[in-house]
C-alpha positions as CSV (number, residue, x, y, z in Angstrom):
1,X,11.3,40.3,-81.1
2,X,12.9,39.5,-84.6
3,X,15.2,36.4,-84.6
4,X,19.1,37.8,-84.4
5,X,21.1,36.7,-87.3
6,X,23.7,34.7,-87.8
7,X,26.6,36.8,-88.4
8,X,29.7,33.9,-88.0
9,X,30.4,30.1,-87.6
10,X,33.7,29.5,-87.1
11,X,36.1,26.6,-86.1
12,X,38.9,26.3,-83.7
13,X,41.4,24.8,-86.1
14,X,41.1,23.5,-89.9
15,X,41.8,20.1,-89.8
16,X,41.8,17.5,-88.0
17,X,41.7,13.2,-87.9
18,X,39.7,10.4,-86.4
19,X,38.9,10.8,-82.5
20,X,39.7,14.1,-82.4
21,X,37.4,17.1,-81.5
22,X,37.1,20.6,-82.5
23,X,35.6,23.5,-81.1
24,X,32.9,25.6,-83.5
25,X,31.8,28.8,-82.4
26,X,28.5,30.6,-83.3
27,X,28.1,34.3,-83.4
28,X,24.9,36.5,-83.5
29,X,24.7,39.7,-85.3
30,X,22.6,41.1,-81.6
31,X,22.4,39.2,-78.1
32,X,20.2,36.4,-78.2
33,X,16.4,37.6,-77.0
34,X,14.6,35.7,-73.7
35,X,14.9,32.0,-73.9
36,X,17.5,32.5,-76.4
37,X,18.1,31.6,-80.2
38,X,18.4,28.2,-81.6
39,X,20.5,27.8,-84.1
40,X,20.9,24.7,-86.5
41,X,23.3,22.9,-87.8
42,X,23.4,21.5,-91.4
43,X,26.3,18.9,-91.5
44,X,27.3,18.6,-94.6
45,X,28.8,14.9,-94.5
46,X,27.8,13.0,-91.4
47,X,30.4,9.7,-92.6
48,X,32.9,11.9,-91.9
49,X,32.2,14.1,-88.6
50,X,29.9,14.2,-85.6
51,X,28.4,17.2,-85.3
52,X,25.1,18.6,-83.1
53,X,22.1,19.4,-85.2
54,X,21.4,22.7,-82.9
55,X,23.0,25.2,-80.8
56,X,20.8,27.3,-78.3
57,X,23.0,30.6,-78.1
58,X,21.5,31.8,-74.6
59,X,19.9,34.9,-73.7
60,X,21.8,38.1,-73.6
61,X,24.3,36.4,-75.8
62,X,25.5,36.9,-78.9
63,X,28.4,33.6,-79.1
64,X,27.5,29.9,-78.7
65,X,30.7,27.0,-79.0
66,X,29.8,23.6,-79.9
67,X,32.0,20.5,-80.3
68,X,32.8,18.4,-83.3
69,X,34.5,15.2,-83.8
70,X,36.3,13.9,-86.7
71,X,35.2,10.1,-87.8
72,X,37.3,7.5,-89.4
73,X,37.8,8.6,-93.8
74,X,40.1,7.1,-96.3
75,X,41.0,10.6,-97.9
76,X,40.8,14.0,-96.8
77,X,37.1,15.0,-96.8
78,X,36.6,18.8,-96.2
79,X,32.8,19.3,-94.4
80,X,30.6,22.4,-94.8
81,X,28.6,23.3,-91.4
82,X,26.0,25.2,-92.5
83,X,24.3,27.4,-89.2
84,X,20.5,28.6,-89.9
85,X,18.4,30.4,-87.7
86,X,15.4,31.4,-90.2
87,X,16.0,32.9,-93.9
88,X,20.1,33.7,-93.0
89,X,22.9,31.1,-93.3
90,X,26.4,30.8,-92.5
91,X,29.0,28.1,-93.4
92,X,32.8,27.6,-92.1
93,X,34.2,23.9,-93.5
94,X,37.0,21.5,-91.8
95,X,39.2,19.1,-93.0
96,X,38.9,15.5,-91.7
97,X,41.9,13.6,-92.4
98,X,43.0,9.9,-92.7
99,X,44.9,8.4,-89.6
100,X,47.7,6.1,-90.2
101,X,50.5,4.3,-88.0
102,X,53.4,3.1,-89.5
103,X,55.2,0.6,-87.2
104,X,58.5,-1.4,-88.3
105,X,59.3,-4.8,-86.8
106,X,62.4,-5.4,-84.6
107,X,65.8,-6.4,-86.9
108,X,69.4,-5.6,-86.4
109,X,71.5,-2.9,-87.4
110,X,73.0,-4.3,-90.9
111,X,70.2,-6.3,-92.0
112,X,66.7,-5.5,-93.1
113,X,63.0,-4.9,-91.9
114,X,59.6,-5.0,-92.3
115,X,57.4,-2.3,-91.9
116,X,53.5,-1.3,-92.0
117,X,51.0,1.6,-93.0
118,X,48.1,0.9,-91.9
119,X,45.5,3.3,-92.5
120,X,41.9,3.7,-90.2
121,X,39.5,3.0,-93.2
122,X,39.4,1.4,-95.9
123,X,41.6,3.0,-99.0
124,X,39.9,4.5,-101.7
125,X,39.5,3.8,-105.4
126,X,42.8,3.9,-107.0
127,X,44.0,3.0,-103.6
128,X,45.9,5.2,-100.9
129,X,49.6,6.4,-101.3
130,X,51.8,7.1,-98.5
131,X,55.1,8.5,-98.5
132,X,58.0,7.6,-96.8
133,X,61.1,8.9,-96.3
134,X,64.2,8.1,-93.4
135,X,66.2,11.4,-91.9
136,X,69.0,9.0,-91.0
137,X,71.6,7.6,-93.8
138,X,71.7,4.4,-92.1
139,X,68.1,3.8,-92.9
140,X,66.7,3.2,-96.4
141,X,62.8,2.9,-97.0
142,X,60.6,3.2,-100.7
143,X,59.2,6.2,-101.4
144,X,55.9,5.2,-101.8
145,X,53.8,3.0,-100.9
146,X,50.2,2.3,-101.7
147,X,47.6,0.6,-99.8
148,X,45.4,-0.8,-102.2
149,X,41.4,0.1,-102.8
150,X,39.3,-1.2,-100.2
151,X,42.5,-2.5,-97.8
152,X,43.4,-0.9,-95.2
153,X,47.5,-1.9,-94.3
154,X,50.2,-2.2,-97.3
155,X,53.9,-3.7,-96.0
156,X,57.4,-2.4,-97.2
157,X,60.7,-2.9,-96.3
158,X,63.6,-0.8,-94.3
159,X,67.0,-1.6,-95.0
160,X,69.9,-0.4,-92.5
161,X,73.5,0.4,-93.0
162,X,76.4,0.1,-90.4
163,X,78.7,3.2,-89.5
164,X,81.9,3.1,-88.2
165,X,81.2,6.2,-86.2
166,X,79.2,6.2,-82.8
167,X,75.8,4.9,-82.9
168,X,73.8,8.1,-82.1
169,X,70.4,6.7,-83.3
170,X,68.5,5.8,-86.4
171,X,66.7,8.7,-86.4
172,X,62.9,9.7,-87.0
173,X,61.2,7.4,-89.8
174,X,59.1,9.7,-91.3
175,X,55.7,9.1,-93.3
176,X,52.9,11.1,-94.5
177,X,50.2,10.9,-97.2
178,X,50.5,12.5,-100.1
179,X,48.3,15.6,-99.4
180,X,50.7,16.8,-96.7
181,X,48.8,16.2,-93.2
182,X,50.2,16.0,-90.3
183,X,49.6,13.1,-87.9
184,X,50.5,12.7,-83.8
185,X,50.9,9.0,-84.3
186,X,54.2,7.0,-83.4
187,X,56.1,4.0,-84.3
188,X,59.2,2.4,-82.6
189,X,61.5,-0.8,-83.1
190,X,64.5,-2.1,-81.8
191,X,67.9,-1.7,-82.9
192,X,69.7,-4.3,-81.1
193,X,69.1,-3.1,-77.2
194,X,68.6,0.5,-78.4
195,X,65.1,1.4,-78.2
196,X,64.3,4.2,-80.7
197,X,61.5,6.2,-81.6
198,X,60.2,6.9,-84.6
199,X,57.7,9.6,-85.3
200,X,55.0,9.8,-87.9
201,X,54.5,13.2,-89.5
202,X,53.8,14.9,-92.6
């Protein structure tokens, strides 16, 4: 029986960032004949993501998942997953993305900070710039900040401001690289014997 072709590979979501998995699914122009159809995977940058160099879609099938992990990059690297059974290909790609923290030592309302990106690999050539930016007026941070090429952490400093109105929190201290990713990471401090939260997202 001739070999079904490969009429799909798709993935569960586009991007992605160290640690994290994704689901890819395979899809057969016919169900899969007796002992099923192999498929293979071609990864097209393995420094960047885990991925299994064959799927068996089973027999009487015509859909096969498989699961992908994102590795640690210092930019966004966007992967092509080529799947081949025989003379037909099909390619989706995903986006790994650099995973950062940003995390600000403890100081008092008033006075100033110190705070850290640091980034899960090493930054690239020309170095790795992060923006920052405060949603509260009572914090001040730089813009920018760049991690230089082949470090991984770059330092900066918050200064704070006193109200006279009611302390209602400093707000989210918000970072992101300049591509526009979004991260699930988290920093806090503490303001005084406030604890507050500050959440890292692009």
């Amino acid at each position: 029986m001739r070999t079904p072709r490969v009429s799909g590979v798709t993935f569960s979501v586009d991007a992605f960032t160290l640690g994290q998995s994704a689901t890819g699914t395979i899809t057969l122009q016919s169900p899969a004949p007796a002992g099923g159809t192999l498929v293979t995977l071609a990864n097209g940058n393995s420094d960047a993501l885990d991925c299994p160099a064959t799927v068996t879609v089973p027999a009487g099938q015509s859909r096969a998942t498989f699961t992908v992990t994102g590795k640690s990059v210092g930019v966004a690297t966007t992967v092509k997953v080529e799947a081949t059974p025989s003379f037909n290909e099909k390619s989706d790609t995903i986006t790994v993305n650099p995973a950062f923290d940003v995390s600000v030592a403890d100081f008092v309302l008033g006075g100033t900070g110190q705070g850290q990106v640091t980034l899960s690999a090493p930054a690239p050539a020309g170095g790795a710039v992060v923006s920052l930016s405060a949603s509260s007026l009572r914090l001040s941070v730089p813009a920018t900040v760049t991690v230089p090429e082949g470090g991984t952490t770059a330092s900066f400093t918050v200064s704070s401001y006193r109200h006279r109105a009611k302390r209602s929190g400093a707000g989210n201290l918000l970072g992101r690289l300049e591509d526009r990713y979004r991260f699930g990471r988290r920093a806090e401090h503490r303001d005084g014997n406030e604890f507050q939260q500050h959440h890292l997202r692009g």
